[in-house]
SEMIDO-927869 format. One record per residue (C-alpha): x, y, z; residue in three letters. Coordinates in nm, 4 decimals, padded with zeros to 6 digits. Each point is the difference from the previous one (the first is absolute). Example, Ala and Ser with C-alpha at 12.3 -4.5 7.8 and 13.67 -1.06 7.14 Angstrom:
<atoms>
@x 01.2300	y -00.4500	z 00.7800	res ALA
@x 00.1370	y 00.3440	z -00.0660	res SER
</atoms>
This chain:
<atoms>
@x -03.3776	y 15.5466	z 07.5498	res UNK
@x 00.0613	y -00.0054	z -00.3540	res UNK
@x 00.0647	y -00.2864	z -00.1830	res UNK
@x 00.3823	y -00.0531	z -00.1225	res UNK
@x 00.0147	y 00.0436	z -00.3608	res UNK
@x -00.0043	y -00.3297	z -00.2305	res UNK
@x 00.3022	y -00.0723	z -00.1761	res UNK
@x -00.0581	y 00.0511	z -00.3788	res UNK
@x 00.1043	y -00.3613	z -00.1948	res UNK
@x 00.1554	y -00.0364	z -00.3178	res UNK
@x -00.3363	y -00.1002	z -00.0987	res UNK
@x -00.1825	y 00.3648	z 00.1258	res UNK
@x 00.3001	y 00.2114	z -00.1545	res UNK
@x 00.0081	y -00.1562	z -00.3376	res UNK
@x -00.3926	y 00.0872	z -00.0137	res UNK
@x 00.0362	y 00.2912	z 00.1085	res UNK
@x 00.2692	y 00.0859	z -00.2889	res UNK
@x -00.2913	y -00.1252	z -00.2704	res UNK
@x -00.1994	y 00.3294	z -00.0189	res UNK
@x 00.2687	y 00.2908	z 00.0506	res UNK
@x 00.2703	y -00.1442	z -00.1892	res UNK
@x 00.0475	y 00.0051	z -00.3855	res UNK
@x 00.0223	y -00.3550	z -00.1134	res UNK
@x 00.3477	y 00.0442	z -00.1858	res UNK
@x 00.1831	y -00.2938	z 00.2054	res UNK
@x -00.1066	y -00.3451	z 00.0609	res UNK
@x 00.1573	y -00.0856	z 00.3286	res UNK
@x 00.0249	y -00.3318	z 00.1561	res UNK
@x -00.1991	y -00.0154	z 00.3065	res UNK
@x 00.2562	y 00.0634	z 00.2759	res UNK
@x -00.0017	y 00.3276	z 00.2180	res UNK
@x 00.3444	y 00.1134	z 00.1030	res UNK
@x 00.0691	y 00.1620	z 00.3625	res UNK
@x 00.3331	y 00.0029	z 00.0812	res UNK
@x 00.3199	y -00.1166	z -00.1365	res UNK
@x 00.3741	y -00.0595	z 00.0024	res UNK
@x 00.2535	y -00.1311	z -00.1722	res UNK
@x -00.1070	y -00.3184	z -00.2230	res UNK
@x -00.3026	y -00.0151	z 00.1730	res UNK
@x -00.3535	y 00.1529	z 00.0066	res UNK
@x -00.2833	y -00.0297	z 00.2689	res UNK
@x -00.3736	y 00.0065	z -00.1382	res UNK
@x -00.2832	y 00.1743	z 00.2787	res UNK
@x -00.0886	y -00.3476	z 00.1501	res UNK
@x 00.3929	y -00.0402	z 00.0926	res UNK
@x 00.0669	y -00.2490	z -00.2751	res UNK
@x 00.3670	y 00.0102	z -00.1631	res UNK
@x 00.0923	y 00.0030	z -00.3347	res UNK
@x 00.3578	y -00.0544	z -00.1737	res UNK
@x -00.0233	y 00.2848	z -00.2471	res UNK
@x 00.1776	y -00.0954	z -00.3578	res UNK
@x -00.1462	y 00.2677	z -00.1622	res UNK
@x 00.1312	y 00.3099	z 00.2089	res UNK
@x -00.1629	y 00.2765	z -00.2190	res UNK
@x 00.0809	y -00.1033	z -00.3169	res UNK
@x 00.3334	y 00.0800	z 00.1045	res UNK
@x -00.0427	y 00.3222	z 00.1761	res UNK
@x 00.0918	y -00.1956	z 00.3371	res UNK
@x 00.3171	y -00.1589	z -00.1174	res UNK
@x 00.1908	y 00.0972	z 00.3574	res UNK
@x -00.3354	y -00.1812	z 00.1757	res UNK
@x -00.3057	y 00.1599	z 00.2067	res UNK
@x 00.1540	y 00.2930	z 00.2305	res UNK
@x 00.3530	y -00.1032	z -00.0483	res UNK
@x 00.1654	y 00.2130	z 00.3183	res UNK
@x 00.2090	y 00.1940	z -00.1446	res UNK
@x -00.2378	y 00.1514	z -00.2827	res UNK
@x -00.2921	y 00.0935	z 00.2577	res UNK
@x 00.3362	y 00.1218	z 00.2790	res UNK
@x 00.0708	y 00.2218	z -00.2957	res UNK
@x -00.3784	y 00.0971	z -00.0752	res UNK
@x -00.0620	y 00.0974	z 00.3468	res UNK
@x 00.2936	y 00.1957	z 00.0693	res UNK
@x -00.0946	y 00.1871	z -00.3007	res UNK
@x -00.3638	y 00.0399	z 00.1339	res UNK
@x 00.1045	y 00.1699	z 00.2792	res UNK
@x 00.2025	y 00.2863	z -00.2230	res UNK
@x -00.1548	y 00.0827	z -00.3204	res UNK
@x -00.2437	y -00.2037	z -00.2226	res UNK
@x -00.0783	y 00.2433	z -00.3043	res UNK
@x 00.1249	y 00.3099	z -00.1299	res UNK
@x -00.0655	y -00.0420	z -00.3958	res UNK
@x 00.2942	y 00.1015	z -00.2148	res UNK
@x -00.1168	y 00.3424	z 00.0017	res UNK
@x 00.3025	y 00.0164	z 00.3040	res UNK
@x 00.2967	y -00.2438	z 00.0197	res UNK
@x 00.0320	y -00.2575	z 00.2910	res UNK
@x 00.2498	y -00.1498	z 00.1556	res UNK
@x -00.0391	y -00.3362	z -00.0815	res UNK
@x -00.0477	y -00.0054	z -00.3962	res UNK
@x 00.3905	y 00.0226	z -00.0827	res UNK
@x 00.1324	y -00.3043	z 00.1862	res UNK
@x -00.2887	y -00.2118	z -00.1375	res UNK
@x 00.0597	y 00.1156	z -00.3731	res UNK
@x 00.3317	y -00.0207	z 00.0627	res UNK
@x 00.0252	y -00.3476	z 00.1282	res UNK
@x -00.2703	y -00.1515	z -00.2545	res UNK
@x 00.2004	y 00.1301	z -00.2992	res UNK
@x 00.2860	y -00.1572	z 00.1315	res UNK
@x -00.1455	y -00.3641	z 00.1197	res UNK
@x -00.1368	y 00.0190	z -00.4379	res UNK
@x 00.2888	y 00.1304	z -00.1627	res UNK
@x -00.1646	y 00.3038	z -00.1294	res UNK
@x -00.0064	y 00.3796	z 00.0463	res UNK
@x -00.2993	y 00.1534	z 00.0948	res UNK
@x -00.3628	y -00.0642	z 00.1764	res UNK
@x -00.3283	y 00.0826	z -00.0510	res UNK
@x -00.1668	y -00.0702	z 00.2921	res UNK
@x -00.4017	y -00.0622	z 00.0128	res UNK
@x -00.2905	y -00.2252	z 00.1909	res UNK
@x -00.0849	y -00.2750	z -00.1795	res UNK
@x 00.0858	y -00.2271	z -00.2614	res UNK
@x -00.2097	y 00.1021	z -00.2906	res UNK
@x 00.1348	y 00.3280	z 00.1013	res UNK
@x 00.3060	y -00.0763	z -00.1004	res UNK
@x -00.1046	y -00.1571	z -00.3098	res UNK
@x -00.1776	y 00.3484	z -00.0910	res UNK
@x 00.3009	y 00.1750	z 00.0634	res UNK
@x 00.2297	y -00.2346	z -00.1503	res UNK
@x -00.2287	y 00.0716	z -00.3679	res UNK
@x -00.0225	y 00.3706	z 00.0528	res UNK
@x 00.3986	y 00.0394	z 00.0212	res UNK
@x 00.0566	y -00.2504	z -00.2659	res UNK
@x -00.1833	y 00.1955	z -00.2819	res UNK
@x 00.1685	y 00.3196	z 00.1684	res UNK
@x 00.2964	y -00.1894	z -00.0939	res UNK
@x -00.0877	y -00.0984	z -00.3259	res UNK
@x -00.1140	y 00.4228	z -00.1079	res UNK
@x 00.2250	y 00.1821	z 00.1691	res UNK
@x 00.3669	y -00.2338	z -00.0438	res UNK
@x -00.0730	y -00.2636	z -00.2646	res UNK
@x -00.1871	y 00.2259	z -00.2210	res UNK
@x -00.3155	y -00.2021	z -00.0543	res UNK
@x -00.2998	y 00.2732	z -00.1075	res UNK
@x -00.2507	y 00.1118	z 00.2113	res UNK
@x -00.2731	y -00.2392	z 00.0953	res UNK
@x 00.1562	y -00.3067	z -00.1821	res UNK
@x 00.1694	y -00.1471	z 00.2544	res UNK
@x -00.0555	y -00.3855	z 00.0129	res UNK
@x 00.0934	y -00.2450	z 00.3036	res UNK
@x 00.0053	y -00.3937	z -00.0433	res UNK
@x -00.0922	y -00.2590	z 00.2744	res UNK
@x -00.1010	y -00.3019	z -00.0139	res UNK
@x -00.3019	y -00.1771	z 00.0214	res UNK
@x -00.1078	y -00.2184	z 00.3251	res UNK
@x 00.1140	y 00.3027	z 00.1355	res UNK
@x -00.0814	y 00.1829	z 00.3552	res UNK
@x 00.0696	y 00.3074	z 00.0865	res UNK
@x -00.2553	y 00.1411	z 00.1815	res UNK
@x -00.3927	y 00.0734	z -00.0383	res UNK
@x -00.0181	y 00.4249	z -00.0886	res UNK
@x -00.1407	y 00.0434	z -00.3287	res UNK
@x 00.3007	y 00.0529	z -00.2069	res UNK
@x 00.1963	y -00.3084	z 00.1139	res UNK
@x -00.3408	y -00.2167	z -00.0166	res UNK
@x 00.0246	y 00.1562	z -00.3767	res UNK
@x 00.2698	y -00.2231	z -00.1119	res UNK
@x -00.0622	y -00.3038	z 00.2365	res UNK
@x -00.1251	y -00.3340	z -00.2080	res UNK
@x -00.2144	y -00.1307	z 00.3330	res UNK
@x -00.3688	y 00.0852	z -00.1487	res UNK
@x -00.1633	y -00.0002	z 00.4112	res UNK
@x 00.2339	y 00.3123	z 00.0868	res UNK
@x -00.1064	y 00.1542	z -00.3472	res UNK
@x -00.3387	y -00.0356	z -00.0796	res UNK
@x -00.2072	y 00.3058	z 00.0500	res UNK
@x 00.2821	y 00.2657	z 00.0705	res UNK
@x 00.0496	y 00.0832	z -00.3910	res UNK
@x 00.0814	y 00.2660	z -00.1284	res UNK
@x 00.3558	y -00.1490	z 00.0320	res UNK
@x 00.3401	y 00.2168	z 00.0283	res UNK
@x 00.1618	y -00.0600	z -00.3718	res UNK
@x 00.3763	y 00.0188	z -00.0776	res UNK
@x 00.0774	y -00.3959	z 00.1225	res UNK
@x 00.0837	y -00.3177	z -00.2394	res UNK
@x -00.0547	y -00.3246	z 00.1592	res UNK
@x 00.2472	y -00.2856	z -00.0710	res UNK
@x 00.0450	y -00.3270	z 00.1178	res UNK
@x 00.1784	y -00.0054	z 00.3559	res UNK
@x 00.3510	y -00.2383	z -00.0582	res UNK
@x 00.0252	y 00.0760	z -00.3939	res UNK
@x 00.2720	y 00.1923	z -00.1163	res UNK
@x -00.0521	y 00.0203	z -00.3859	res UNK
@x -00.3624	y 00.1192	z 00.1247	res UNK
@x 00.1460	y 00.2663	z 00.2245	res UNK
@x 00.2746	y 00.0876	z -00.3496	res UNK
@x -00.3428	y 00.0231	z -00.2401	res UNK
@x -00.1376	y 00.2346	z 00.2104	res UNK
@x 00.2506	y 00.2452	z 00.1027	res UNK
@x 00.0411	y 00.2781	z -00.2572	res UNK
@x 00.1126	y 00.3980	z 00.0400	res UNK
@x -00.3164	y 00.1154	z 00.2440	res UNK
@x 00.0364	y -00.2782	z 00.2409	res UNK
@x 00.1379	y 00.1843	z 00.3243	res UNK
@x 00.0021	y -00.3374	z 00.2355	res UNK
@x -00.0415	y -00.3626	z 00.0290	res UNK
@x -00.1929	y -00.0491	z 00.3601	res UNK
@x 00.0250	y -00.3431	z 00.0844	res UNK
@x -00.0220	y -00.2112	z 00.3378	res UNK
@x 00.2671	y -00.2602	z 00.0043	res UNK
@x -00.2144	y -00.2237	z 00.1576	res UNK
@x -00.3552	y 00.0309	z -00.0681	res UNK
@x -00.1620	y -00.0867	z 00.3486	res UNK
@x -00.3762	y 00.0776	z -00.0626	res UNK
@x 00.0517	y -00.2389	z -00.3373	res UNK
@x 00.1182	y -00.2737	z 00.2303	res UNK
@x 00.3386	y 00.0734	z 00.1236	res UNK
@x 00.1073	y -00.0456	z -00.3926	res UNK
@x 00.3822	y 00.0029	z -00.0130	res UNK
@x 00.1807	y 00.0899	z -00.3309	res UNK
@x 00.2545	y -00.2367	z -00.1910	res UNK
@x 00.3568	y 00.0814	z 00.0804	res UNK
@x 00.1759	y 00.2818	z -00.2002	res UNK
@x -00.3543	y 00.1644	z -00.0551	res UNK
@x 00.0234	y 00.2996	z 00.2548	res UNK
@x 00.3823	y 00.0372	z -00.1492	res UNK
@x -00.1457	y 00.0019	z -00.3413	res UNK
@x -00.2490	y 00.2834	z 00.0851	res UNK
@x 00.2394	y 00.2329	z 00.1365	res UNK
@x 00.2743	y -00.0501	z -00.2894	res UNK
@x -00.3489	y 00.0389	z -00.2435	res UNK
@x -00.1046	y 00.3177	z 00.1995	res UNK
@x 00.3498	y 00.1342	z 00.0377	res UNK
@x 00.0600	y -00.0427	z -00.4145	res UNK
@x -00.3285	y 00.1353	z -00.0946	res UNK
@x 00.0599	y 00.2999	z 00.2284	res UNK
@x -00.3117	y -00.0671	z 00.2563	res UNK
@x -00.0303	y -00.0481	z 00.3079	res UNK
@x 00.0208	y -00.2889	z 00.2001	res UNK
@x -00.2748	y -00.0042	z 00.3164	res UNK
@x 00.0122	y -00.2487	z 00.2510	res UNK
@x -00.3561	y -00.0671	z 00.2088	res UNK
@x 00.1372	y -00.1493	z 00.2629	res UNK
@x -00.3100	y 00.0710	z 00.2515	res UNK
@x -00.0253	y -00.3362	z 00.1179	res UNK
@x 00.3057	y -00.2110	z -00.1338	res UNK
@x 00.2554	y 00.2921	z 00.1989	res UNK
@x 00.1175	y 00.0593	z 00.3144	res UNK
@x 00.1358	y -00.3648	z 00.0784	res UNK
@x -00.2816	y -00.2268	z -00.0959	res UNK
@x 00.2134	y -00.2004	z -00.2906	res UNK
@x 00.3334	y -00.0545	z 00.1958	res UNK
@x 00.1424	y 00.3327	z -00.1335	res UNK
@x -00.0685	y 00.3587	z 00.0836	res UNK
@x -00.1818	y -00.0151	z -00.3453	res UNK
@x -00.1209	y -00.2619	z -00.2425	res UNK
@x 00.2042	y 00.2007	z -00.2909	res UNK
@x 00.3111	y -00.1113	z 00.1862	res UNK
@x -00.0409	y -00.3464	z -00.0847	res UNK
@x 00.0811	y 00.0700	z -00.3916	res UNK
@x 00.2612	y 00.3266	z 00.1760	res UNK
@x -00.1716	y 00.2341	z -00.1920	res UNK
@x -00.0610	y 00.3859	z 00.0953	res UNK
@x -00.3124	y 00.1393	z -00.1124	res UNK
@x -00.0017	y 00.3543	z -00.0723	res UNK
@x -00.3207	y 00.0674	z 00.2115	res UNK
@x -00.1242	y -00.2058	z 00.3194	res UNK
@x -00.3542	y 00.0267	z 00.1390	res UNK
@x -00.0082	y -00.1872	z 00.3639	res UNK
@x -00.3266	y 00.0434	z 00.2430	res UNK
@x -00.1667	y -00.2589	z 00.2276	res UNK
@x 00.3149	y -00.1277	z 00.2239	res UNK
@x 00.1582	y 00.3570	z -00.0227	res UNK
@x -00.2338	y 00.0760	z 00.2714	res UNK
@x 00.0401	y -00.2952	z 00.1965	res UNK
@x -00.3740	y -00.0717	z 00.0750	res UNK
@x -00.0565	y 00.3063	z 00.2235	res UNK
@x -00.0371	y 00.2997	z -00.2517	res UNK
@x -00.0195	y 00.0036	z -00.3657	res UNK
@x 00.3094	y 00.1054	z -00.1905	res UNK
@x 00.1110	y -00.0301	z -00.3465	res UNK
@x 00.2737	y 00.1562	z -00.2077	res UNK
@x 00.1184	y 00.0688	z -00.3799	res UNK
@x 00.3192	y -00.0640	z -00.0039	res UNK
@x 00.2378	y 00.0966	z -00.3085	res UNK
@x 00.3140	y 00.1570	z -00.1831	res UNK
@x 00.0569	y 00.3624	z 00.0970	res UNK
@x -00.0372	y 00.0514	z -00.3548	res UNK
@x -00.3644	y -00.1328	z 00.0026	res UNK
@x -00.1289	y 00.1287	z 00.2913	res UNK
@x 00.1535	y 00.3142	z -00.0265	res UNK
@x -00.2618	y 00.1159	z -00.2796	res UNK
@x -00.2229	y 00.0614	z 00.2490	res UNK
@x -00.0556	y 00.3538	z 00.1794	res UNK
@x -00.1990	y 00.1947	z 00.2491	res UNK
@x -00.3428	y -00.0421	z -00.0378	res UNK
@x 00.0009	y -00.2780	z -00.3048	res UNK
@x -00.0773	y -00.2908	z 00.2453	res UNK
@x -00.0439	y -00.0432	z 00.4329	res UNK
@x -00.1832	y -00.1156	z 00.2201	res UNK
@x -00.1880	y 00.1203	z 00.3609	res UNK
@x 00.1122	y -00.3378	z 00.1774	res UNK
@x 00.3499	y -00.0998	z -00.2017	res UNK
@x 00.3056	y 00.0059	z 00.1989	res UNK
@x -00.1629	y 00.0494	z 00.2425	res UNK
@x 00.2005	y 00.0278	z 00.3889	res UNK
@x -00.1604	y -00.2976	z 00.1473	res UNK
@x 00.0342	y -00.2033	z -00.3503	res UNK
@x 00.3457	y 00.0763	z -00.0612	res UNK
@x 00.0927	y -00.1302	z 00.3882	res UNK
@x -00.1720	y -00.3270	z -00.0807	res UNK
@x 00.1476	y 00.0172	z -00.3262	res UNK
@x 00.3651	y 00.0262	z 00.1325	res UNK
@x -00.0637	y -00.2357	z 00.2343	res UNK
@x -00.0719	y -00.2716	z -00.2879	res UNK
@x 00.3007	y 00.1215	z -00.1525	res UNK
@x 00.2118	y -00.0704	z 00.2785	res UNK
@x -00.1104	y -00.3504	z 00.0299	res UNK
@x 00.0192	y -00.0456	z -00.3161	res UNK
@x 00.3816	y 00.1193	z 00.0039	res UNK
@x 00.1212	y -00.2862	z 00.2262	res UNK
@x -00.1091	y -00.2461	z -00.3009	res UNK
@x -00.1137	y -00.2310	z 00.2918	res UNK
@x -00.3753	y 00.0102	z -00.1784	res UNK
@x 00.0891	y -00.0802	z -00.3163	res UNK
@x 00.2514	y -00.3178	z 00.0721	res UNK
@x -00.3328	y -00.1146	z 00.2141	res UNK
@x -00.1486	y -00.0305	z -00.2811	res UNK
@x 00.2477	y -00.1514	z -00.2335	res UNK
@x 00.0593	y -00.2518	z 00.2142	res UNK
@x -00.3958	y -00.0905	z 00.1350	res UNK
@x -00.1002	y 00.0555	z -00.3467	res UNK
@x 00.2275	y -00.3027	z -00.1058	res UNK
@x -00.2040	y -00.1615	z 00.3011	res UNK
@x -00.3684	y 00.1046	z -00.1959	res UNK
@x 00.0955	y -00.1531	z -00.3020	res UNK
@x 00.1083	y -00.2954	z 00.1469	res UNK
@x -00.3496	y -00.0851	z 00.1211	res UNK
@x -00.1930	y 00.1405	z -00.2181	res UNK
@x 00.2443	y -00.2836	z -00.2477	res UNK
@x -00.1385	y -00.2502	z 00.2462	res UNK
@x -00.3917	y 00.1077	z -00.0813	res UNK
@x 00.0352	y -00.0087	z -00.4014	res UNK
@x -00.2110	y -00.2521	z -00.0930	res UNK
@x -00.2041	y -00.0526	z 00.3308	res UNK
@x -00.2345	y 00.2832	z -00.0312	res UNK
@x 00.2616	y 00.2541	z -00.1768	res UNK
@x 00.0367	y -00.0070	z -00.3541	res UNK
@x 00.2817	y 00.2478	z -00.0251	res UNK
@x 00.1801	y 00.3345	z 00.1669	res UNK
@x 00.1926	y 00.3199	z -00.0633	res UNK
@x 00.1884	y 00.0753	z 00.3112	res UNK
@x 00.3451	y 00.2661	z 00.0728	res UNK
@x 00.0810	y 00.0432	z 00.3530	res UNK
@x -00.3228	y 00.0009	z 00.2010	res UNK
@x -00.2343	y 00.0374	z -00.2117	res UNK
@x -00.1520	y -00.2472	z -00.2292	res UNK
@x -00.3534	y -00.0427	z -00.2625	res UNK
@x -00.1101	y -00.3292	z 00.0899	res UNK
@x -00.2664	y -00.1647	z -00.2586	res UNK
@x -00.1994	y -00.2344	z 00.1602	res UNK
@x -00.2007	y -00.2794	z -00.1833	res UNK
@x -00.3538	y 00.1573	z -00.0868	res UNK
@x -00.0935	y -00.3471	z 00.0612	res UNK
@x 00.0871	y 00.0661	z 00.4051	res UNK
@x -00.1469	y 00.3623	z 00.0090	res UNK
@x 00.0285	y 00.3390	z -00.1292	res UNK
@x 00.2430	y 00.2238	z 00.1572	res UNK
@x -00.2670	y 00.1588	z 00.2185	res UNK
@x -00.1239	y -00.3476	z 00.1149	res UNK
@x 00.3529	y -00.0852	z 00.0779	res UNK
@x 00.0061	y 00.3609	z 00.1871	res UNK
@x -00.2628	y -00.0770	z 00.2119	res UNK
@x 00.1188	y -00.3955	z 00.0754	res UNK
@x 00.3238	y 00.1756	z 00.1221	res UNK
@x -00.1948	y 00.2972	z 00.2124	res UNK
@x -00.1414	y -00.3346	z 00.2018	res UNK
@x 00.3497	y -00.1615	z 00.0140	res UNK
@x 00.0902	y 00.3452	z 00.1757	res UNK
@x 00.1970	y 00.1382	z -00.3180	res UNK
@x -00.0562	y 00.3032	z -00.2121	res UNK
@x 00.0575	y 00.0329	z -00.3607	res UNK
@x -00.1163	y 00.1346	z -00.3046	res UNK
@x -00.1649	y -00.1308	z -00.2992	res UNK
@x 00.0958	y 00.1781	z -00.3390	res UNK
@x -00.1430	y -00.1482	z -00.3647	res UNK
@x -00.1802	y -00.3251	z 00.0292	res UNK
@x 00.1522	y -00.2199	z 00.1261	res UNK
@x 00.3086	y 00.1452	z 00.1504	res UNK
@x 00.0719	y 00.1070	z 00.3419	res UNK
@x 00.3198	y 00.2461	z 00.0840	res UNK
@x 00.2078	y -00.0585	z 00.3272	res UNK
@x 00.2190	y 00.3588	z 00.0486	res UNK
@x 00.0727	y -00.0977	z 00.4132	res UNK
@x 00.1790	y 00.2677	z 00.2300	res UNK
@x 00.3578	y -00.0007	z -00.0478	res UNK
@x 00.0177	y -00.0504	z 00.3640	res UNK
@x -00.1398	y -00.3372	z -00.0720	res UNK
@x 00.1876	y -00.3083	z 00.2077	res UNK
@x 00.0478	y -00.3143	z -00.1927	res UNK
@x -00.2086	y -00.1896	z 00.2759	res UNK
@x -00.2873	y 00.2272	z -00.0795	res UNK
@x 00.0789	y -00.0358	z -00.4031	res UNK
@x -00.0108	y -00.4042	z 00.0971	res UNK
@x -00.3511	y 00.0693	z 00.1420	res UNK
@x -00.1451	y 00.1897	z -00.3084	res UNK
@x 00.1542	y -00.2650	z -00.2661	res UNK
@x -00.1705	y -00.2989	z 00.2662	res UNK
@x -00.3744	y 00.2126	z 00.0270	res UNK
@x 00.0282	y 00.0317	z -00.4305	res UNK
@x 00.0592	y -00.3385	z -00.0392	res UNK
@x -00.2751	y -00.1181	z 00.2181	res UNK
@x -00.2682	y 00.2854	z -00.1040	res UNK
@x 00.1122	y -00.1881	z -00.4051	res UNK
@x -00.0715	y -00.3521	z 00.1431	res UNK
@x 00.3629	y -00.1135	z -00.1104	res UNK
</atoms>
């Protein structure tokens, strides 16, 4: 008879990742199996309260049921046709997303540097073709601390040296200014500037929040100077401040969106440019595309988030819990926490390098049966599934506070 096979621990799997996997994450040592909702299960059958969910991507939770109901009934019709054909679910779900934004026309592609690419290549079609800026001079500004993505050209104008150093020769036609500084931003704006590509929150940097009137004063600068105005708002959209999008807290309208990660709604990746007909409109067939964008199966899932997104159920969650994450992360200043950025559910906690870095206080939390992730020293970010009950929010704050000793 032959022996049953031996169930593979976390231990066995994350050894067997070491040789056959390039070393470009440094994971915390959990293996995930299965999961749903707020919660994940590791191999062994250990449970974790996930308060990262993707870095956002899993705003709606693990297999929320009507996302996957909509994936599978889409599996069983049509999963890929490329836009060489049309398909009969791209129109609702361009239709719908323009609407829940406020704009005019999609762009629809995979991932979130995707849309980042895309985003640059219209804007300096913009700038030659209707503001008149010469060929090849184009200039875009962002800011630094930034993150947009890791492909060559948007690693070309971030300021974080590990996600830079040995990729040169870098992409030019970006000026780097200080992220929350308007007279900056003024100084270097001038006729070949097409955009200003900003995040209005900077997660990666620490879920950094701008002062009040700042994202107003960029889009009156932008709209003055004739530039545009573009909006990264990969990981601060889709309901994760308390609003549809973080721009909405200042009511401002960029004149180009770019939204990934919880556009997908943790089952497929799906990201879009979203803009003015007037800006995406300089594009024609054959001057961008791609195999996998729009695709059937993506736009389902895609419509899908849009729907729930449409009942603004999501985003009062977290309006109202976020008021709920401040208040005890308030209660943790000064016993273990020296300070925090938080809007709606999702908050940069700094944690007293005296107590541990942020992947010390990572890995206290993994054994507390909570997942988060570090980002610079000693901060730690806490983006939870909008799904997220307070009771569960209550035992995050409580496993924090513990893991800091306070």
């Amino acid at each position: 008879m032959t022996a049953p096979a031996r169930t593979r621990t976390s231990a066995d799997l994350i050894r067997a990742e070491e040789p056959v996997l390039a070393h470009n994450y440094h994971p915390l040592p959990v293996v995930v199996a299965r999961a749903q909702g707020t919660w994940v299960e590791d191999v062994e059958g250990r449970r974790y309260l996930d308060m990262l969910a993707g870095y956002s991507a899993l705003n709606f939770g693990h297999r929320h049921p009507a996302l996957v109901e909509a994936a599978h009934q889409q599996l069983d019709r049509l999963t890929l046709t490329s836009r060489a054909f049309h398909h009969d679910r791209l129109a609702e779900f361009a239709q719908r997303l323009a609407a829940l934004t406020g704009l005019d026309m999609v762009l629809p592609m995979n991932t979130g540097a995707e849309a980042v690419e895309s985003g640059i290549k219209v804007a300096r079609k913009w700038a030659y073709e209707v503001k008149g800026v010469p060929a090849d001079r184009a200039t875009i500004v962002v800011a630094a601390e930034n993150f947009h993505g890791r492909t060559t050209t948007i690693v070309s104008f971030s300021t974080d040296e590990t996600a830079r150093a040995g990729f040169g020769p870098f992409t030019p036609g970006f000026r780097i200014v200080p992220y929350n500084d308007l007279a900056a931003l003024e100084a270097a704006v001038d006729e070949t500037t097409a955009a200003v590509l900003i995040e209005p929150i900077q997660g990666e940097a620490g879920v950094v929040i701008p002062d009040d009137g700042y994202l107003a004063g960029v889009r009156e600068l932008t709209r003055r100077r004739g530039c545009l105005f573009i909006a990264d708002e990969i990981q601060s959209g889709l309901g994760r401040t308390g609003r549809t999008l973080a721009v909405e807290h200042e009511g401002v309208v960029p004149d180009m969106l770019l939204l990934g990660k919880a556009l997908g709604g943790g089952i497929v990746p799906v990201s879009a440019v979203v803009a003015r007909r007037d800006v995406l409109g300089v594009l024609g067939p054959g001057s961008h595309g791609s195999t996998f964008g729009g695709n059937p199966l993506a736009a389902a899932v895609g419509t899908a988030v849009v729907a729930l997104l449409e009942t603004g159920e999501f985003q009062a969650r977290a309006a109202t819990l976020g008021g709920v994450l401040r208040d005890g992360l308030d209660g943790l200043v000064g016993r273990g926490v020296v300070g925090f950025r938080a809007r709606g559910l999702w908050a940069g906690v700094d944690v007293d390098p005296a107590v541990g870095t942020g992947r010390e206080i990572g890995e206290r939390l993994l054994a507390e049966g909570v997942l988060v992730k570090d980002t610079h020293g000693s901060t730690i970010r806490l983006a939870p599934p909008l799904t997220i009950t307070e009771e569960e929010l209550g035992t995050a704050l409580r496993a924090l506070g513990k893991v800091l000793g306070g």
